[in-house]
N, C-alpha and C positions, 0 to 999 in steps of 0.2 A: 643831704647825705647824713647818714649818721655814723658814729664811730664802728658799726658792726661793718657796713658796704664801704667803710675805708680802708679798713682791714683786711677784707676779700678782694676789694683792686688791687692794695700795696703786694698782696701776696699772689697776685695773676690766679686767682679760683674761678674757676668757670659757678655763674650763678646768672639768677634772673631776678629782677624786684619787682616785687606785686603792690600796685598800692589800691586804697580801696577806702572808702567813707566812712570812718568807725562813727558807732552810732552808739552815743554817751550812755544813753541808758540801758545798753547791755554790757552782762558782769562777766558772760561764756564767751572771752576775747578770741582762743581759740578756733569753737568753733563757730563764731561769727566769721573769722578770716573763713574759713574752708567754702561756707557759702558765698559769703560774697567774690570770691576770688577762682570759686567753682570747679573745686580741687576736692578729691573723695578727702572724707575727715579722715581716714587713717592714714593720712601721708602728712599731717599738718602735727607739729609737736609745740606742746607745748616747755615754757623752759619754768620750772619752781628751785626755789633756793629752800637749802633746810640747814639745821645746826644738829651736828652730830656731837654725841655726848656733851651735848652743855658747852660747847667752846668752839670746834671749827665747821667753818660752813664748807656745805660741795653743791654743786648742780647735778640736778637732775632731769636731762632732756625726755621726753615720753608722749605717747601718743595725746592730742586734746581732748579723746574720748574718753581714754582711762584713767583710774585712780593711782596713785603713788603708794607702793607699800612700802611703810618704814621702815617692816624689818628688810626686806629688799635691799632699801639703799643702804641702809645700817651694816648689813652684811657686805654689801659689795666693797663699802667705805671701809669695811676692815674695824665698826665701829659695835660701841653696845649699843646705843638708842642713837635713835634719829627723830626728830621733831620741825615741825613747820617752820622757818627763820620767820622773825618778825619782820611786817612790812618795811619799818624804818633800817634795818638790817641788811634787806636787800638791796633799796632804793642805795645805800651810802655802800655796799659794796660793789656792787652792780654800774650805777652810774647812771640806769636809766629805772623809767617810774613803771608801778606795776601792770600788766596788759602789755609791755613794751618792751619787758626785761627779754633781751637777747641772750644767748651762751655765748655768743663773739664780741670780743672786745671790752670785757667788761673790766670797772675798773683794778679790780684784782683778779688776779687766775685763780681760780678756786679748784679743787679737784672736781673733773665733771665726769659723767656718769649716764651713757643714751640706753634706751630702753634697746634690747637684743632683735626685737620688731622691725626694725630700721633694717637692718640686715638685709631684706628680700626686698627694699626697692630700691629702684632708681632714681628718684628725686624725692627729698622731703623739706618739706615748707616749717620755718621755724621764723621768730618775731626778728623783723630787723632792727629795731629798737627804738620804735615809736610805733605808738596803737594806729592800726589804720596802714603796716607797712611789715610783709613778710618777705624774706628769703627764699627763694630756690635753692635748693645746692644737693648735690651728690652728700649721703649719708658719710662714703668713706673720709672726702673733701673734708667734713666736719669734723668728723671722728678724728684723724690726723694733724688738721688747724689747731685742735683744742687738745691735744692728746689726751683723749679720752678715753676710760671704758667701759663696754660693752656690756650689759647685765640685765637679767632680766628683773624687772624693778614695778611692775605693775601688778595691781591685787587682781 
């Protein structure tokens, strides 16, 4: 178990766990989960941490296919620039290592942020917090666990 599927029991979320072989030498973790776990890639999210204006980090949940627009989350964060958070940055807020980084349970709440996408399905697949191990869960499920919000956030 990891602390993301501890958090979905403790809190009764209807969810499913996928697990599956990650295979080291691939770097596209997202959409390696979508095939091998044989889920259309737009319902598979990926989770990136970024550091808005130089000082605080948010989550940004978003499809594995798409890109991250900064001004996007910059704006949704209510922020002027948004930029990539450094590896080491995520791993120590997060709690888990990169390919693995969940938006549940991580070691600090950060303000999160799911791409508007999400909206028209019914299940979408996000990391449970080890490479090799995804989520099922109802978008709203997530949405509400993390109170987050909703923006469209993809270039």
């Amino acid at each position: 178990m990891t602390p993301a599927i501890d958090l979905l029991i403790n809190q009764k979320i209807s969810h499913q766990i996928h697990e599956y072989q990650h295979d080291p030498a691939c770097q596209a973790y997202g959409l390696e989960a979508a095939e091998k776990i044989g889920v259309p890639v737009e319902q598979v999210f990926k989770t990136l941490v970024v550091k808005l204006d130089a000082k605080q980090l948010a989550v940004a949940i978003i499809p594995v296919a798409t890109k991250l627009s900064m001004k996007s989350i910059a704006k949704a964060a209510k922020a002027k620039k948004a930029v990539m958070a450094e590896a080491i940055e995520v791993q120590r807020s997060s709690g888990y290592v990169l390919g693995g980084v969940s938006p549940i349970a991580q070691k600090r709440q950060l303000p999160t942020f799911i791409n508007d996408s999400c909206r028209t399905l019914e299940t979408i697949y996000i990391s449970g917090g080890r490479r090799g191990l995804d989520i099922a869960l109802s978008p709203t499920d997530l949405q509400q666990l993390l109170n987050a919000n909703y923006a469209a956030l993809t270039v």
